[in-house]
Every structure is written in C-alpha cells, then in structure tokens.
C-alpha positions in Angstrom: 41.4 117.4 188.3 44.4 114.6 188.1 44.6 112.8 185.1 46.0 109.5 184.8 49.4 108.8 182.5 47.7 107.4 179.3 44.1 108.2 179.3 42.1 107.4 176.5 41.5 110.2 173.9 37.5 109.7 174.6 38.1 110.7 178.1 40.6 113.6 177.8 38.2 114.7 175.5 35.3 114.6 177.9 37.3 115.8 180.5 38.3 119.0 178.3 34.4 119.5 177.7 34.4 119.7 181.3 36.8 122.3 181.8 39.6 120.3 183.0 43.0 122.3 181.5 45.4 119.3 182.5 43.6 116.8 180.1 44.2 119.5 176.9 47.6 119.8 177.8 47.9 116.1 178.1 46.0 115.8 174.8 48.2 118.7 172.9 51.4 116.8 174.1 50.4 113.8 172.3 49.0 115.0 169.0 51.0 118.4 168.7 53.8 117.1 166.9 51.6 115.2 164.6 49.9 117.7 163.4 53.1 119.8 163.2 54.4 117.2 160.8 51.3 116.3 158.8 50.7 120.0 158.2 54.5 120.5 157.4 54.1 117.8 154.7 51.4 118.8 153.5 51.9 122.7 153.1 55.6 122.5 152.7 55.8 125.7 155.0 56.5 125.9 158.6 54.5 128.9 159.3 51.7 127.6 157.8 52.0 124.2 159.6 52.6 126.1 162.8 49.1 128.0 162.4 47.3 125.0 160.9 48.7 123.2 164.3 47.3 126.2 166.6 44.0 126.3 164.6 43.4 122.5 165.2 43.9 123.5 169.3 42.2 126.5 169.5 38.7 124.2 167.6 39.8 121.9 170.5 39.1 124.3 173.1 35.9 126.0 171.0 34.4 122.6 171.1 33.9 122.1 174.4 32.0 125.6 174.8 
C-alpha cells in the first residue's frame, strides 16, 4: 500500500494495524530520532537510549496484533 508524503500519525497508525510495513517505516523515520534524543537525555547512556528507542518500535509493531 502507497503512502502519501506527510500522512497523519492517526492514519499511519491505522495503516500499521492493517499490516501496511511502509506506513511504520514512514512512522519510525519521523519519531526515531526523537526518541533517540529524549531517551539519551534522559538515561544519559546511548545504549540504553538505543534499546529504550527499539522497545518503543517493537510495542509499535505488538500493537497492531
């Protein structure tokens, strides 16, 4: 399924319920970093804000089962 340049996060969010994988990559391209940073701050640790950033995606991809 195609997905438009700047969707809102609603829809990529429906759209990764339904299955579609270009709507989470879409969706981890625009919060990744983010949550990279925010973890970072927060932990002071890059490992740990690397897994807290994987473990945020991977509850993504949970949800939608």
């Amino acid at each position: 399924m195609s997905v438009p340049d700047d969707p809102p996060d609603d829809d990529l969010m429906t759209r990764i319920v339904e299955g579609d994988r270009d709507a989470f990559a879409l969706l981890y391209r625009r919060f990744r970093s983010d949550i990279f940073r925010f973890a970072l701050h927060v932990s002071g640790s890059r490992s740990v804000a690397d897994d807290v950033t994987q473990d945020v995606f991977m509850a993504v991809i949970h949800e939608r089962a």
